[in-house]
C-alpha positions in Angstrom: 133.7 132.2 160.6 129.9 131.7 159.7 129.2 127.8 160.0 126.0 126.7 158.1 124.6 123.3 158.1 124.0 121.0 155.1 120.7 120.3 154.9 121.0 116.5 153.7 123.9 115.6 155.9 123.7 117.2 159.1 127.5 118.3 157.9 129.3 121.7 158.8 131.1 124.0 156.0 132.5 127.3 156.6 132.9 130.5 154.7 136.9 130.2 155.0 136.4 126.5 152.9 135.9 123.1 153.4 138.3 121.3 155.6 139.8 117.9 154.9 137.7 116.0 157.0 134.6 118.2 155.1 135.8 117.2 151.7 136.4 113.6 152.6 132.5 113.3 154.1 131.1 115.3 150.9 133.0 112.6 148.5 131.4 109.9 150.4 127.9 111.6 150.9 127.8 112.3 146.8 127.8 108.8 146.1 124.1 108.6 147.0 122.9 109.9 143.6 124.5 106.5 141.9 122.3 104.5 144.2 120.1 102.0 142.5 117.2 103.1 145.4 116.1 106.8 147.0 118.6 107.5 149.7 116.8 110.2 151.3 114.3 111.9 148.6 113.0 115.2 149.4 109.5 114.0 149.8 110.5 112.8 153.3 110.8 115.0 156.8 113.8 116.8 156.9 115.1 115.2 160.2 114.6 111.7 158.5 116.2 112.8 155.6 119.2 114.1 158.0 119.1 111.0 159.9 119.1 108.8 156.4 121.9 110.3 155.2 123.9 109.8 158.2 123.5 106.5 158.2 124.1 106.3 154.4 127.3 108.2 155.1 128.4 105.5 157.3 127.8 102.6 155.3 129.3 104.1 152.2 132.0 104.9 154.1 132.3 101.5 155.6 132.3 99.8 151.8 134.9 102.1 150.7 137.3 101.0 153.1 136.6 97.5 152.2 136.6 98.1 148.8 139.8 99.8 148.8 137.9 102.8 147.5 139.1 106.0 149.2 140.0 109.2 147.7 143.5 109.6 147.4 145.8 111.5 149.7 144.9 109.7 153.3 142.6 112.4 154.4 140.3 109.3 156.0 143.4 107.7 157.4 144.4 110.9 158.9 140.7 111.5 160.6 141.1 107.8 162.2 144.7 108.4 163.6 145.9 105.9 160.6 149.3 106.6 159.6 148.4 107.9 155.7 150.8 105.1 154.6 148.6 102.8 155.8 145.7 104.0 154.2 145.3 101.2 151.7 145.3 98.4 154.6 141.2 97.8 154.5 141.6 95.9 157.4 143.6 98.6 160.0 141.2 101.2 158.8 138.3 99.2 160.0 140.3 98.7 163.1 140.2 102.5 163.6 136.7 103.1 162.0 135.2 101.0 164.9 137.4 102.4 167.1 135.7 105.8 166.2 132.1 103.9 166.0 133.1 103.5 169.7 132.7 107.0 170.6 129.4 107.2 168.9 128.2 105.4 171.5 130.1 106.9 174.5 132.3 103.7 174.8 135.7 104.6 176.3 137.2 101.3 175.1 139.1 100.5 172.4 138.0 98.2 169.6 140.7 94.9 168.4 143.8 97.3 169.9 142.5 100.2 168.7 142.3 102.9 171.6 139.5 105.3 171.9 140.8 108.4 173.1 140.0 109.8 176.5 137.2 112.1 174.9 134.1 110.4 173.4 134.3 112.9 170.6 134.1 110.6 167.1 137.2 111.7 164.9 135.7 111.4 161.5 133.1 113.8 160.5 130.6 111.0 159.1 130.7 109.9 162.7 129.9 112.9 164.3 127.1 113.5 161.9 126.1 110.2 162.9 126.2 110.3 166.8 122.8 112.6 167.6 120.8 110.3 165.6 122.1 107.3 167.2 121.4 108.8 170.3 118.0 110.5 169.5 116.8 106.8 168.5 118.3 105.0 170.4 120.2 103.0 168.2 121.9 99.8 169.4 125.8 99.1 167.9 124.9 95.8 166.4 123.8 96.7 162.7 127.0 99.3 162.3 129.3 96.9 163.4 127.5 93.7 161.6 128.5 96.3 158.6 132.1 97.1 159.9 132.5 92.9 159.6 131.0 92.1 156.8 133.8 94.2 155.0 136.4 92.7 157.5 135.0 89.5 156.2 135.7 90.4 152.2 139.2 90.5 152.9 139.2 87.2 153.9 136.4 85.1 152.0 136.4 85.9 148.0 134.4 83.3 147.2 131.0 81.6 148.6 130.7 77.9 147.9 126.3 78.1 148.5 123.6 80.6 148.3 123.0 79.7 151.9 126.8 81.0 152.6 126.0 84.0 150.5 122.7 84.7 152.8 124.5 84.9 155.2 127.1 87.4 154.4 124.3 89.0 153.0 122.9 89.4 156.8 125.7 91.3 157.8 126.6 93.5 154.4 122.7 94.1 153.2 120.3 93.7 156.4 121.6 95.9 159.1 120.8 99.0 156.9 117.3 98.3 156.3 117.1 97.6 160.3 118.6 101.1 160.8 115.7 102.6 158.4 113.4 100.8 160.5 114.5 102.1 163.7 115.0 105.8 162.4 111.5 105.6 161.2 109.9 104.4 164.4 108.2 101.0 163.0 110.5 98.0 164.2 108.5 94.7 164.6 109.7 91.1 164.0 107.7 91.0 160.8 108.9 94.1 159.8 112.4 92.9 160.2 112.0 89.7 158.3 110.4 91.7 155.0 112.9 94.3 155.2 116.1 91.9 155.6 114.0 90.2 152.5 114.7 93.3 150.4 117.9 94.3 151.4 119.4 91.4 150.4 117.7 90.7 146.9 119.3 94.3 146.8 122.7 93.5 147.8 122.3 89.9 145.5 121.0 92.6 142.8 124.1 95.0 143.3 126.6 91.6 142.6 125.3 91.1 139.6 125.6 94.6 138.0 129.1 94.5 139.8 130.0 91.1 138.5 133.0 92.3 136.0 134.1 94.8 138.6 134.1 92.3 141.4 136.1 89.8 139.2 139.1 92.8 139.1 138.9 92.9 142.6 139.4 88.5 143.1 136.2 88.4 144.7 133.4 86.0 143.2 129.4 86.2 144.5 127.8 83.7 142.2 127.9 81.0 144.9 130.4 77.6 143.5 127.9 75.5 143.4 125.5 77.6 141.3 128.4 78.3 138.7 129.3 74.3 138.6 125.8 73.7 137.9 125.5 76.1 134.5 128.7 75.2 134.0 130.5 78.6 134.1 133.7 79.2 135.2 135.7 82.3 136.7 137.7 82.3 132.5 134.4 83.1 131.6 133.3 86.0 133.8 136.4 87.5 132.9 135.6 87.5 128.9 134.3 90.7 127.5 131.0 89.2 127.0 128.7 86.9 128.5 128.1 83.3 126.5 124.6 81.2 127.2 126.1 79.5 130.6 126.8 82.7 132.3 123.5 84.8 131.0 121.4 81.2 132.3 123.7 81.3 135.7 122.7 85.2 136.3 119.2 84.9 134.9 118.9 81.9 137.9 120.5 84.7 140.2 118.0 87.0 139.2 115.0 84.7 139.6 116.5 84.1 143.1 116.0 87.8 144.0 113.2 88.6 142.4 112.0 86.1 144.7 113.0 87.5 147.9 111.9 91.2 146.5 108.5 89.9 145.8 108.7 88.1 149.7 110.1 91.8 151.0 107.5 93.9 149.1 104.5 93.3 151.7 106.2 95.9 154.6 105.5 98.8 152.0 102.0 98.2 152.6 102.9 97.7 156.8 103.6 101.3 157.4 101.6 105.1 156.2 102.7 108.0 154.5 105.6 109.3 153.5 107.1 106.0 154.6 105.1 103.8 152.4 107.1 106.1 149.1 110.1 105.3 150.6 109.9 101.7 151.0 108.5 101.6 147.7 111.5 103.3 146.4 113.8 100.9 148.0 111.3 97.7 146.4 111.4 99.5 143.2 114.8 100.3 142.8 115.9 96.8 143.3 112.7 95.7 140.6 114.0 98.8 138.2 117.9 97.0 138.4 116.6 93.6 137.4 114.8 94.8 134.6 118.1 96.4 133.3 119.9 93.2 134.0 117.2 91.4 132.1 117.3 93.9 129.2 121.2 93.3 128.3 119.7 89.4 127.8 121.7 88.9 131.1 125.1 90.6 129.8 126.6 92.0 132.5 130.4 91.4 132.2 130.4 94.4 129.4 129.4 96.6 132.5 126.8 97.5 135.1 122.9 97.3 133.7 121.6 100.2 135.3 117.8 101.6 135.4 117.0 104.9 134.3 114.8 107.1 136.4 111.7 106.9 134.6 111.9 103.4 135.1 112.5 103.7 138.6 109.4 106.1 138.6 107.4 103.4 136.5 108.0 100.6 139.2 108.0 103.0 142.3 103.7 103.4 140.8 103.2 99.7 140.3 104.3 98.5 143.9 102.7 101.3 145.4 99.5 100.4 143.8 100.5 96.6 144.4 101.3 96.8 147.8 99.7 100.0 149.0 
């Protein structure tokens, strides 16, 4: 058989066919193109645009489980050693995903009663794609397993009574990813850190909104209680087809908030050189590209997610570069 290697995901196909574990990776990996920001554009290195896409493979993966979002037939449950049956229990395939996390970083321990096998060897094939660039960069555990809890902690907390509770979910779901970039890349300071976990969270605040409908179905709430008390909006309306003036003033407030926090984020775009500084400005943008979409439905989300088009994604990519570069 004649392997070749995907250039994007550091993936193996063969000329006999894609295997289970290859399909289930690809239906995760594909996902990036629905992204509100630039994964791993082709403007970048190709080993940075390998090690990118691992990591996006892993926190896409990691959100799917949570969100009960897995392709059907148990092909990830199978990978983990989950009985296929179980395949719909978020929280004993998170069990087994950290288990596998484990192996990634040579640990011969199991994780909450979840044996690592004797080999080191990660099951899943996200994994595996994962381990050489956690060990070329020396990546600690910490930010993959703040992301393996934050979904632990949607199954149990579906609402947030105060932004400050939502920050702080937020620092698990939203800022470990933006940590990862920063350690792939090479540029990890403390200021660094406290811009990008700035962005990543007006992105993750950014992504509820859009999502707000869709959440709903799910019984999870992320407009904090205190926030929907003051404009008056209750969960009745976030479930009607349309948005009346309380809700569109509650996520116009929301909106505001992140704005904020983009506008506090955008300054590390101007910290770094090159082909980093597009990236960056990709991420800024494509969080400033989401909110003008949100803002164009007149704050109307509950008919379905606002999302930017490209060209206005390209239009806000120029004006932070020029702003912040």
């Amino acid at each position: 058989m004649v392997t070749v290697e995907d250039e994007h995901s550091g993936l193996h196909t063969t000329s006999s066919g894609p295997s289970d574990g290859q399909e289930a990776a690809r239906a995760v990996l594909d996902k990036a193109a629905h992204e509100n920001f630039p994964v791993a554009p082709f403007f970048l290195p190709r080993a940075w645009r390998t090690d990118l896409m691992a990591i996006y493979g892993y926190a896409r993966l990691v959100d799917d489980i949570g969100d009960g979002d897995l392709p059907p037939g148990g092909a990830d449950a199978r990978l983990l050693g989950v009985d296929p049956e179980r395949a719909d229990d978020p929280l004993a395939m998170l069990d087994a995903f950290e288990a596998d996390l484990r192996r990634v970083f040579d640990g011969a321990g199991g994780a909450r009663g979840v044996s690592a096998a004797p080999s080191a060897t990660p099951r899943h094939p996200l994994l595996r794609a994962l381990r050489p660039t956690v060990h070329h960069h020396r990546l600690a555990p910490e930010p993959f397993l703040g992301l393996i809890e934050a979904n632990r902690q949607d199954q149990r907390v579906r609402r947030y009574a105060t932004y400050e509770e939502l920050l702080a979910y937020c620092e698990l779901s939203a800022n470990p990813v933006g940590r990862l970039v920063l350690g792939v890349t090479g540029t990890t300071s403390p200021e660094r850190v406290r811009r990008s976990d700035a962005i990543c969270t007006a992105l993750q605040i950014i992504e509820h909104l859009q999502d707000v409908a869709e959440d709903l179905r799910r019984d999870r709430v992320y407009l904090p209680a205190e926030d929907m008390r003051r404009f008056g909006v209750t969960e009745a309306d976030l479930a009607a087809p349309s948005a009346g003036a309380p809700v569109r003033a509650l996520i116009a407030h929301e909106a505001a908030r992140a704005e904020t926090l983009l506008n506090e984020g955008a300054p590390l775009v101007g910290s770094v050189h090159g082909r980093l500084k597009w990236l960056l400005a990709g991420f800024v943008a494509g969080g400033r590209a989401a909110l003008r979409a949100v803002a164009a439905t007149g704050y109307d989300v509950l008919p379905g997610p606002p999302r930017p088009t490209k060209l206005s994604l390209l239009r806000e990519a120029g004006a932070t570069l020029r702003r912040e570069g």
